[in-house]
DSSP file (Angstrom, degrees, kcal/mol; ACC not computed):
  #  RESIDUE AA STRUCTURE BP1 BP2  ACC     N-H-->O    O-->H-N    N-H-->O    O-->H-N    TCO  KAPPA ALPHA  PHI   PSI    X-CA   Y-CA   Z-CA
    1    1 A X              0   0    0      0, 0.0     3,-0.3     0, 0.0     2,-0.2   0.000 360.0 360.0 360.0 131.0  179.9  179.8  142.0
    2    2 A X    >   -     0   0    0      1,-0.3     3,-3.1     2,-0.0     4,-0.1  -0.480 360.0 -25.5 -76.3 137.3  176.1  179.8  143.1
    3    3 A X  T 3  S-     0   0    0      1,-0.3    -1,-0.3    -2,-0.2    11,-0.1   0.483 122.7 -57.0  17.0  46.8  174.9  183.4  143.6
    4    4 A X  T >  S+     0   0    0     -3,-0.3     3,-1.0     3,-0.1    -1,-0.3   0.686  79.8 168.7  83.7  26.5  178.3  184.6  144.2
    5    5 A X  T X> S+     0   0    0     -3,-3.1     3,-5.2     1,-0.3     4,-0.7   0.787  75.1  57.8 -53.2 -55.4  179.2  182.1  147.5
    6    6 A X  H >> S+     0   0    0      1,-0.4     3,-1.2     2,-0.2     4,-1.0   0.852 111.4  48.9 -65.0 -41.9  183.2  182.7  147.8
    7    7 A X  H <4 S+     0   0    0     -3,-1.0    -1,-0.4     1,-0.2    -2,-0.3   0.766 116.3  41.7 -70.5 -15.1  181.7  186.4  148.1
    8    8 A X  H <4 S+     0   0    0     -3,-5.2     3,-0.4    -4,-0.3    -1,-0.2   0.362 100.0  65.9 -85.0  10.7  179.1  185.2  150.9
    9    9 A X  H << S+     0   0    0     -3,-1.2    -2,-0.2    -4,-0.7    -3,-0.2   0.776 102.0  48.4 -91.8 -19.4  181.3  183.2  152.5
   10   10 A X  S  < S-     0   0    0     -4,-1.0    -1,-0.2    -5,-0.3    -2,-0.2   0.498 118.1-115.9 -33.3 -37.6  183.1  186.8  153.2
   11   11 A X        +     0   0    0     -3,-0.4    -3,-0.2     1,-0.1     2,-0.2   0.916  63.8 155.3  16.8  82.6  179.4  188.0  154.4
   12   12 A X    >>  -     0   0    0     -5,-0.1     3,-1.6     4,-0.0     4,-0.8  -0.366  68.2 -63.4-107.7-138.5  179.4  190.4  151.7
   13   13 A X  G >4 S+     0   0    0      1,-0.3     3,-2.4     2,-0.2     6,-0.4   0.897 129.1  66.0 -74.9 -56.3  176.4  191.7  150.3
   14   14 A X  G 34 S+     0   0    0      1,-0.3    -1,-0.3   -10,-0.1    -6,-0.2   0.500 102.7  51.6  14.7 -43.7  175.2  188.1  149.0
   15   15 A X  G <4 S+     0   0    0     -3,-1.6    -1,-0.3    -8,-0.2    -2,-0.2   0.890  91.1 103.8 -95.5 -42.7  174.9  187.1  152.4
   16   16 A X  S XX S-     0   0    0     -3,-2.4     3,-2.6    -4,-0.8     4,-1.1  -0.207  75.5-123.0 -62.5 128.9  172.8  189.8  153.8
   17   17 A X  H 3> S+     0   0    0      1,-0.3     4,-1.7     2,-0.2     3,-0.4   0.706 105.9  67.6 -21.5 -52.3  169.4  190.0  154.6
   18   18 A X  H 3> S+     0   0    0      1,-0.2     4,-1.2     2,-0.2    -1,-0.3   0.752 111.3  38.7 -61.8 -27.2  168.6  193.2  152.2
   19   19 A X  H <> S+     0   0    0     -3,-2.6     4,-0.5    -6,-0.4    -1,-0.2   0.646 111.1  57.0-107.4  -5.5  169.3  190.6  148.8
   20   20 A X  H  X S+     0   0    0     -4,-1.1     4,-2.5    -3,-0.4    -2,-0.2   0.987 117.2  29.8 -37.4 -75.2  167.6  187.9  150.6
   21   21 A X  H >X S+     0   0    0     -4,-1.7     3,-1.4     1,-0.2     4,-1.4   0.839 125.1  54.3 -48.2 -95.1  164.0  190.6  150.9
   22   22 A X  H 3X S+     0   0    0     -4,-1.2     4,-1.2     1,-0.3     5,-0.4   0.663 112.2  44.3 -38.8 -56.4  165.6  192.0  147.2
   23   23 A X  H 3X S+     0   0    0     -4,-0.5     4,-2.7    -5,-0.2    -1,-0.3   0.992 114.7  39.5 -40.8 -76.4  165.5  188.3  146.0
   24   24 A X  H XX S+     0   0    0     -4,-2.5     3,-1.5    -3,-1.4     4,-1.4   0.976 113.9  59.4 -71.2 -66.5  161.8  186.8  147.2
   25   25 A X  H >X S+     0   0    0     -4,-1.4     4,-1.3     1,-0.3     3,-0.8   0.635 109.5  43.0 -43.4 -64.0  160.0  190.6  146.1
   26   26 A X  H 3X S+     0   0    0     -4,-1.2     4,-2.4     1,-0.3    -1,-0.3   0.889 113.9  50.7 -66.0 -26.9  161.3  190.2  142.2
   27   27 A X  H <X S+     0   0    0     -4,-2.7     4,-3.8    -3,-1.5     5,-0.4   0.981 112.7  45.3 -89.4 -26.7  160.4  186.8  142.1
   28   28 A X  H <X S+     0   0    0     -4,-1.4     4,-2.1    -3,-0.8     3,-0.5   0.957 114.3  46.7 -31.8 -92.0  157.0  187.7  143.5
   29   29 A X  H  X S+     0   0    0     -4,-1.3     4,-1.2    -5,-0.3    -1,-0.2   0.821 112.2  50.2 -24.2 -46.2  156.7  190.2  141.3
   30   30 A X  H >X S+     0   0    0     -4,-2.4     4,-1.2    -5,-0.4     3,-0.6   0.935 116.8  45.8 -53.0 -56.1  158.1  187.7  138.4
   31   31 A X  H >X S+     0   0    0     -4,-3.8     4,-2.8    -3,-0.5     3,-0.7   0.985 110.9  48.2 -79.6 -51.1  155.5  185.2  139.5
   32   32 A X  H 3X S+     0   0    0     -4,-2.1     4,-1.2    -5,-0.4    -1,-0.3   0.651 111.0  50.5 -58.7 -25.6  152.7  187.6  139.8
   33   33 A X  H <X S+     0   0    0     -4,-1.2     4,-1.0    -3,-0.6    -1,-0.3   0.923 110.3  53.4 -71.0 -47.9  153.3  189.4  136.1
   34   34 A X  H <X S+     0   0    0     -4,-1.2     4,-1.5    -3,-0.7    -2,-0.2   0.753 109.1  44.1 -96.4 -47.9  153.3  185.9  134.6
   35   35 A X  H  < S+     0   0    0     -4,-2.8     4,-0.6     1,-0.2     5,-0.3   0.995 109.8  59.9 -40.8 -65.6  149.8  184.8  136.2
   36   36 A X  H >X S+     0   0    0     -4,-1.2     3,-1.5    -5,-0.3     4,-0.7   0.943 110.2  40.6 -29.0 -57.2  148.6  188.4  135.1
   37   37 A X  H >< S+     0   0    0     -4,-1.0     3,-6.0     1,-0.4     2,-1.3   0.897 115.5  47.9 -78.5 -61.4  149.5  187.3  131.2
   38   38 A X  T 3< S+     0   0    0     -4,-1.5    -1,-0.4     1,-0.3     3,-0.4   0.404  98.1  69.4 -54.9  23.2  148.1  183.5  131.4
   39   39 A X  T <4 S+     0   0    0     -3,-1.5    -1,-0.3    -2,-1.3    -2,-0.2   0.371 102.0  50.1 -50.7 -23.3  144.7  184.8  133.0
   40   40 A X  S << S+     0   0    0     -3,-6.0     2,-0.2    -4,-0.7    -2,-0.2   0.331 100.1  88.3-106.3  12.1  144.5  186.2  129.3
   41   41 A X        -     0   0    0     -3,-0.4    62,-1.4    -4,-0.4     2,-0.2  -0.705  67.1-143.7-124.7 176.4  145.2  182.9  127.8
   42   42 A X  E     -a  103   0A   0     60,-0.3     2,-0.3    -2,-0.2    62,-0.2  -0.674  21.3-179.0-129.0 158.1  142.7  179.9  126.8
   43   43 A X  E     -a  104   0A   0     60,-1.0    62,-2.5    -2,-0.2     2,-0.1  -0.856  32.7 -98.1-165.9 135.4  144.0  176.1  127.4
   44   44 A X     >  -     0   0    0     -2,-0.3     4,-3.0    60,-0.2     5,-0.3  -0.184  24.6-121.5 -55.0 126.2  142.1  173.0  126.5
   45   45 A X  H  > S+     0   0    0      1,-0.2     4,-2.6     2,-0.2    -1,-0.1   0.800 116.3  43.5 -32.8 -52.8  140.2  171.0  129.1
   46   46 A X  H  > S+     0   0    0      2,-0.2     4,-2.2     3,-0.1     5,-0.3   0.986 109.1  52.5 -51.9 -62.7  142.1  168.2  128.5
   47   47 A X  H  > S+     0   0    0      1,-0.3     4,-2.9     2,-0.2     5,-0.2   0.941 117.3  51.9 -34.4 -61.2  145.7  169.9  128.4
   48   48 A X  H >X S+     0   0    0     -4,-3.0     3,-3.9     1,-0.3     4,-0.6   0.877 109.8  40.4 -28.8 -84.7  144.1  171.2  131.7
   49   49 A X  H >X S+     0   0    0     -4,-2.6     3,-2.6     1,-0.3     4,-1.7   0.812 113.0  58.8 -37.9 -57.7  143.1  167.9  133.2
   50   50 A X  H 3X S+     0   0    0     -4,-2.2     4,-1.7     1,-0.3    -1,-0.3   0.669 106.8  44.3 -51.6 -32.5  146.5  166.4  132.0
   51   51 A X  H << S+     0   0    0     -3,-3.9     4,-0.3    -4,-2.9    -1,-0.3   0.586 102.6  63.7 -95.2   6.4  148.8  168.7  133.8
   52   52 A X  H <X S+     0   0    0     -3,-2.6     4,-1.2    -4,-0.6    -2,-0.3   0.741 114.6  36.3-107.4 -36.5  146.7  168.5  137.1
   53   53 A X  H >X S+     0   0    0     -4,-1.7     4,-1.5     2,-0.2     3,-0.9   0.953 114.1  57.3 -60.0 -59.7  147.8  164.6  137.1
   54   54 A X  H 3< S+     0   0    0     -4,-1.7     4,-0.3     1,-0.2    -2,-0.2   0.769 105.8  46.9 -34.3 -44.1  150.9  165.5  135.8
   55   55 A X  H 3> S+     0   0    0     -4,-0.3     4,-2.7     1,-0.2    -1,-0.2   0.798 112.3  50.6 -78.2 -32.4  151.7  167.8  138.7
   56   56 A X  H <X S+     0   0    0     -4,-1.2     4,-1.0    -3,-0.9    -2,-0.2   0.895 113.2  45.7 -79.4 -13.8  150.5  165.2  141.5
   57   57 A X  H  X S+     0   0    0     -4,-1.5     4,-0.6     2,-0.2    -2,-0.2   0.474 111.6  51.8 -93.5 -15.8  152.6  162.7  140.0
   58   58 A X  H  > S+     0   0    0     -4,-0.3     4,-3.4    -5,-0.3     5,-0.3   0.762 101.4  60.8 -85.3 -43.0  155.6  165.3  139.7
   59   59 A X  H  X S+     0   0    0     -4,-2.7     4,-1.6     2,-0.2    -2,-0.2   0.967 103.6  53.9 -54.3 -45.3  155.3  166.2  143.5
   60   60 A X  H  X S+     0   0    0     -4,-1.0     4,-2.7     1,-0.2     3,-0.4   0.962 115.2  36.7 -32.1 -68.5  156.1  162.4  143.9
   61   61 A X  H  X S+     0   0    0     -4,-0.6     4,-1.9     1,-0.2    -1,-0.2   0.806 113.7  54.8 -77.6 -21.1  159.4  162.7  141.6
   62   62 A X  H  X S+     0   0    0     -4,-3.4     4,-1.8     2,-0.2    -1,-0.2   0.834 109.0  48.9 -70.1 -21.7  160.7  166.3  142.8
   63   63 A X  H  < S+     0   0    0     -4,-1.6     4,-0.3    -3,-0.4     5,-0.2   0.951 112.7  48.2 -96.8 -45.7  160.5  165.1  146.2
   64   64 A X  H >X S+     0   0    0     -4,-2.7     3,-4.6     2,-0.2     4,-2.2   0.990 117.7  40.7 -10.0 -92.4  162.5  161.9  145.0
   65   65 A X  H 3X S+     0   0    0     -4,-1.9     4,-1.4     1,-0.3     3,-0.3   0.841 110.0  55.2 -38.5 -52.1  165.1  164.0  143.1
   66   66 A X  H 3X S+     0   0    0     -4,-1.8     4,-1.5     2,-0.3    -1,-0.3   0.585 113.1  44.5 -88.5 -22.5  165.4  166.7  145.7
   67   67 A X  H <> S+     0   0    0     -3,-4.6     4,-0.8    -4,-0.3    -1,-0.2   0.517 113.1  50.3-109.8  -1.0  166.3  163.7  148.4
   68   68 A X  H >X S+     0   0    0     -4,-2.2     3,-2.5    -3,-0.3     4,-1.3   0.899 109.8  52.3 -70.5 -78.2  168.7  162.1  145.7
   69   69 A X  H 3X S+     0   0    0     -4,-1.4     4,-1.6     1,-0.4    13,-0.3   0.579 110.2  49.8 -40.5 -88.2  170.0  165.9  145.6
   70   70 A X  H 3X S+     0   0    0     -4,-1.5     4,-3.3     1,-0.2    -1,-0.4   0.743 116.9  37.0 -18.4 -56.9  170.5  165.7  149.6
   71   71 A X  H <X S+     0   0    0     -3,-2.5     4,-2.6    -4,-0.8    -2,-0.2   0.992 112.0  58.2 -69.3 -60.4  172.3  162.6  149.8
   72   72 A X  H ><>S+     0   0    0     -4,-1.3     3,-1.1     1,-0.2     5,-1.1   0.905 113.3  47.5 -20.6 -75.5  174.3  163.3  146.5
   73   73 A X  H ><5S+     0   0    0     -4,-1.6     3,-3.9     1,-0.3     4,-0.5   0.874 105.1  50.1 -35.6 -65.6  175.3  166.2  148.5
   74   74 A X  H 3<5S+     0   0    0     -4,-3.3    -1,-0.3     1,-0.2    -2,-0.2   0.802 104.4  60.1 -58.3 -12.5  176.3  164.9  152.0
   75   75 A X  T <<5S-     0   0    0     -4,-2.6    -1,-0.2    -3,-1.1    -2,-0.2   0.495 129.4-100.1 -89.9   9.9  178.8  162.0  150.2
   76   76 A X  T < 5S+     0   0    0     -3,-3.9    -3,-0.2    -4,-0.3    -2,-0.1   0.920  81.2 137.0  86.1  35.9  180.6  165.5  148.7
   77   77 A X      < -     0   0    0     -5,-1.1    -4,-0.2    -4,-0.5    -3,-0.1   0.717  56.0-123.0-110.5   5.3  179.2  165.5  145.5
   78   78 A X    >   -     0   0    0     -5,-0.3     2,-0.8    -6,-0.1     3,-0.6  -0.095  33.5 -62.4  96.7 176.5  178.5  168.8  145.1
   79   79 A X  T 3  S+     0   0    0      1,-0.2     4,-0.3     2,-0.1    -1,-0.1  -0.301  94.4  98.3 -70.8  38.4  174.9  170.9  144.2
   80   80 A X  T 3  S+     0   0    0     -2,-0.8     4,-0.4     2,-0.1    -1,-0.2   0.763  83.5  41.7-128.2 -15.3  174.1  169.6  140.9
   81   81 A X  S <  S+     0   0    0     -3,-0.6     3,-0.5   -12,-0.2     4,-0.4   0.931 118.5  45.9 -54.2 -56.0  171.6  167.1  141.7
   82   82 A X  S  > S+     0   0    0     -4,-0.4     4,-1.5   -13,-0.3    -2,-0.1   0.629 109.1  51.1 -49.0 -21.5  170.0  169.2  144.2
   83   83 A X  H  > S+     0   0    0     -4,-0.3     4,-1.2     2,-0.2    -1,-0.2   0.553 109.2  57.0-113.9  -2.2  169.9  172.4  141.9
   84   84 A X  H  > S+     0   0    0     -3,-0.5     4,-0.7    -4,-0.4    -2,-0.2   0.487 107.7  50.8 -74.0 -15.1  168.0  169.7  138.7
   85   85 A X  H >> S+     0   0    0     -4,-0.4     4,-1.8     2,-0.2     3,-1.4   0.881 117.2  39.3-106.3 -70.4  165.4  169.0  141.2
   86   86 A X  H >X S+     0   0    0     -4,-1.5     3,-2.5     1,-0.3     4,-1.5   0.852 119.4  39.8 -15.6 -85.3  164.8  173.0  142.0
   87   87 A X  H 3< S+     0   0    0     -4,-1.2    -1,-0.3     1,-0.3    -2,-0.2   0.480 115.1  50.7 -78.3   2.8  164.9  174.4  139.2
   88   88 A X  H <X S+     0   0    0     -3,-1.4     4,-1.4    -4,-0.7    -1,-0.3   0.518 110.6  54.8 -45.3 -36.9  163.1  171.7  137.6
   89   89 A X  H <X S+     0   0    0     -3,-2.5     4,-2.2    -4,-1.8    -2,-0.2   0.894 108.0  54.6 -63.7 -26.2  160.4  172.1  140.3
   90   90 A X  H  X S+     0   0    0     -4,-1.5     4,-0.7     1,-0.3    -1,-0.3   0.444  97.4  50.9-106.5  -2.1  160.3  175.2  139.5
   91   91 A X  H  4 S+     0   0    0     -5,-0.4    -1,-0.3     2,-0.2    -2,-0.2   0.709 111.2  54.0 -93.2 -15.2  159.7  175.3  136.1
   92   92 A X  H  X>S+     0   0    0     -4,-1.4     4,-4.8     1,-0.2     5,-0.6   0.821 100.8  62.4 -70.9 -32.8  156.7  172.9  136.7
   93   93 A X  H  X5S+     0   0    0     -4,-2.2     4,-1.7     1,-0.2     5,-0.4   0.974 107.1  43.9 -42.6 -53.6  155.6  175.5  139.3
   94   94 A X  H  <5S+     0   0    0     -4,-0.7    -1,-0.2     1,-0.3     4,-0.2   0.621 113.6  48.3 -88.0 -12.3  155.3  178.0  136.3
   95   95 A X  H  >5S+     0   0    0     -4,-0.1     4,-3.0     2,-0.1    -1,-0.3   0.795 111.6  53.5 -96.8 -37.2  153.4  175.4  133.9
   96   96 A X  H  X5S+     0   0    0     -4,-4.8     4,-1.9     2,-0.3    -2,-0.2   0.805 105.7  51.4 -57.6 -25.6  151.0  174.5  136.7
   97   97 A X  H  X<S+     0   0    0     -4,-1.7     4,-1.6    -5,-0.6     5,-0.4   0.883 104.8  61.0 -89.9 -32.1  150.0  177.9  137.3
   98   98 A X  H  > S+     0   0    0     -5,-0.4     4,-2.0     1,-0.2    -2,-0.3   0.876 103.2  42.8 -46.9 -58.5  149.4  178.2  134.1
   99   99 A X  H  < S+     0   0    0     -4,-3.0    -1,-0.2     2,-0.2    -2,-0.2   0.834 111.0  55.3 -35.2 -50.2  147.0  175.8  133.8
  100  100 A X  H  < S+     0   0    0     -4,-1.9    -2,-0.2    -5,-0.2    -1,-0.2   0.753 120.0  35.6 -73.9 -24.1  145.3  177.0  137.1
  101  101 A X  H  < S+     0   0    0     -4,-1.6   -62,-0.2    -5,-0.1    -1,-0.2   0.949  91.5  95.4 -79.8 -59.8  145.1  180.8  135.3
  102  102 A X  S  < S-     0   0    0     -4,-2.0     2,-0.4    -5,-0.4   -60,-0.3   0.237  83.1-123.7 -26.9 150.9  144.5  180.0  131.9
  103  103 A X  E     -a   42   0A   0    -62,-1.4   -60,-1.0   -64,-0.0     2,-0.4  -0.888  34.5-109.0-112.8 161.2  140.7  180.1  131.3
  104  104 A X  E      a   43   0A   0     -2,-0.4   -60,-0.2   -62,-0.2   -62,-0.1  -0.363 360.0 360.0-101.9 120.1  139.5  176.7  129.9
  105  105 A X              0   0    0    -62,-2.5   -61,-0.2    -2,-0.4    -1,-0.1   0.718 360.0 360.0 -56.0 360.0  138.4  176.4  126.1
């Protein structure tokens, strides 16, 4: 079960606005602590350079994956394409930002 659906399919709490708002602030919060610590970190020009290609060349393939994900989904194959291309995006999100904080050796 994804975040608890058979209990949002109910509308129980899951469903409701208040762990939507409850949701996006911690990962705000998440994101914003995690900038905070690579601001304090050093990363090589190259390494730099390398993940700023790396990231346009990823927007390419998440957006790929994420419309495999879609299709997967409407022929009834369930979430598991779709949820490799998230959370995969989203771990790139957190190396990219990295880069962008880090101050550059």
């Amino acid at each position: 079960m994804l975040f608890g659906s058979e209990h949002a399919a109910a509308g129980g709490f899951y469903n409701g606005p208040l762990f939507t708002i409850l949701v996006i602030l911690l990962t705000v919060w998440i994101f914003l602590k995690f900038c905070g610590w690579a601001k304090k970190q050093a990363l090589s020009a190259g390494a730099k350079k390398g993940i700023f290609i790396l990231t346009a060349v990823g927007a390419i393939a998440f957006n790929v994956m994420y419309s495999l994900g879609n299709s997967a989904f409407e022929r009834g194959e369930g979430l598991n394409m779709a949820t490799i291309a998230v959370v995969s995006a989203l771990v790139w999100v957190f190396i990219f930002s990295y880069a962008l904080m880090s101050d550059t050796k």
